[in-house]
C-alpha positions as CSV (number, residue, x, y, z in Angstrom):
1,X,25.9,-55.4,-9.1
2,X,24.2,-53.0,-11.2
3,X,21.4,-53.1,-8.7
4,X,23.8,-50.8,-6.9
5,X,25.0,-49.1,-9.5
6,X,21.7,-47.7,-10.1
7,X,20.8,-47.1,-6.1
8,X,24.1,-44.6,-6.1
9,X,23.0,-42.5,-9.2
10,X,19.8,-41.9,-8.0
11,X,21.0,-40.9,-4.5
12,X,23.5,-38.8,-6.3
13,X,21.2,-37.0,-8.9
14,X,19.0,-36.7,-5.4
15,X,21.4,-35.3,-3.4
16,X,22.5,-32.8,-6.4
17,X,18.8,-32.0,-6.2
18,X,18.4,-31.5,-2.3
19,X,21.9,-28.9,-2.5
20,X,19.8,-26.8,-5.4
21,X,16.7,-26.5,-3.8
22,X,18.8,-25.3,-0.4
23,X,20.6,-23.1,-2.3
24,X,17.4,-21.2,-4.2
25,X,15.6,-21.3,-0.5
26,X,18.3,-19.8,1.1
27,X,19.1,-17.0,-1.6
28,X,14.8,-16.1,-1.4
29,X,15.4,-15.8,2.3
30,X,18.2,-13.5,2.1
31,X,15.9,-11.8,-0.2
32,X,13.0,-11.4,2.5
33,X,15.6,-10.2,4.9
34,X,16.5,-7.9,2.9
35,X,13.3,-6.3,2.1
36,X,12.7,-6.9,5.7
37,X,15.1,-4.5,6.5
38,X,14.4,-2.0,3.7
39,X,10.6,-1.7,5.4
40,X,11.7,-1.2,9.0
41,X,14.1,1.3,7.8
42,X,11.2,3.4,6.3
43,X,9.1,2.8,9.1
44,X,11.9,4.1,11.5
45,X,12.2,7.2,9.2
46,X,8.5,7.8,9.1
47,X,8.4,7.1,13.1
48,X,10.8,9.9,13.5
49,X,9.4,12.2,11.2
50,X,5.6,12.2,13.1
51,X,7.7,12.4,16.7
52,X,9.5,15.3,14.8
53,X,6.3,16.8,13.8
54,X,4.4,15.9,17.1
55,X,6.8,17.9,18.9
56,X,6.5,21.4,16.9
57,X,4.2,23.9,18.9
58,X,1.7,23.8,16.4
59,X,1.0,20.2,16.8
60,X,2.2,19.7,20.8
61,X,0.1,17.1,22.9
62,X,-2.3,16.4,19.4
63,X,-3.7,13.1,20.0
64,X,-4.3,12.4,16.5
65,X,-0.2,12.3,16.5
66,X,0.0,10.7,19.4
67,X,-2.0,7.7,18.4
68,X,-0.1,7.5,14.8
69,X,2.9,7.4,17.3
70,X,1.9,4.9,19.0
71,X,0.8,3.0,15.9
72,X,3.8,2.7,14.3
73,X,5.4,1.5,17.6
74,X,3.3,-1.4,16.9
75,X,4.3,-1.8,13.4
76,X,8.2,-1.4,14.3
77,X,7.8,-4.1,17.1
78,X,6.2,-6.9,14.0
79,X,8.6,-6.4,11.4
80,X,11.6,-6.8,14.3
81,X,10.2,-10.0,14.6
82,X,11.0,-11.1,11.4
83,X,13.9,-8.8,11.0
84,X,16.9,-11.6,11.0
85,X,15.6,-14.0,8.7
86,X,18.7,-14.9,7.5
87,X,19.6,-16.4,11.1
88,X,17.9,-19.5,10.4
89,X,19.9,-20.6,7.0
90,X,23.5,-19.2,8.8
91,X,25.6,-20.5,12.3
92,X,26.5,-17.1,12.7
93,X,25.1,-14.0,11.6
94,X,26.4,-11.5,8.8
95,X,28.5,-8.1,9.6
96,X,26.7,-5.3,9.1
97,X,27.3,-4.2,5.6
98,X,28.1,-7.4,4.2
99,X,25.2,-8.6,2.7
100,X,24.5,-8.9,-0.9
101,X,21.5,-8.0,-2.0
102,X,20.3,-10.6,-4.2
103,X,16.9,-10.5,-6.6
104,X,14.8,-13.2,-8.0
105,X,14.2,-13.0,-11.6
């Protein structure tokens, strides 16, 4: 009998073990996500600011812009690859606006 007794605390000090490391995985994912999104925000800034610039009649039809253009369309399309992390810890995903913003310490 206390063969038993000792199977079930160890499953349950496991399992109390499993749910922590889930938890402190899940909240460094959100955290990711969230810097994921910080970065394709500033890269969607600067994107706009060089069309912006590439547009003025100073710097019309400059290839220089044009390929900076061009390069951070290429950057934009690899951080929207990683830009709903969160979707793999959640069923569904969070409204916009609603997530916390957590920071490891």
């Amino acid at each position: 009998m206390t063969f038993y007794y000792i199977i079930l605390v160890t499953s349950v000090v496991l399992n109390v073990l499993a749910c922590a490391y889930a938890i402190t995985a899940a909240r460094r994912l959100f955290v990711v996500d969230n810097n994921i999104e910080a970065i394709e925000e500033t890269f969607v800034s600067f994107q706009g600011h060089v069309e912006a610039l590439y547009e003025t009649e100073m710097y019309y039809g400059d290839e220089s812009i044009r390929s900076l253009i061009d390069h951070s369309k290429l950057v934009l399309n690899e951080i929207e690859k990683y830009d709903n992390l969160y979707l793999l810890v959640l069923d569904e995903p969070l409204p916009e606006g609603d997530s916390e913003e957590i920071e490891l310490g």
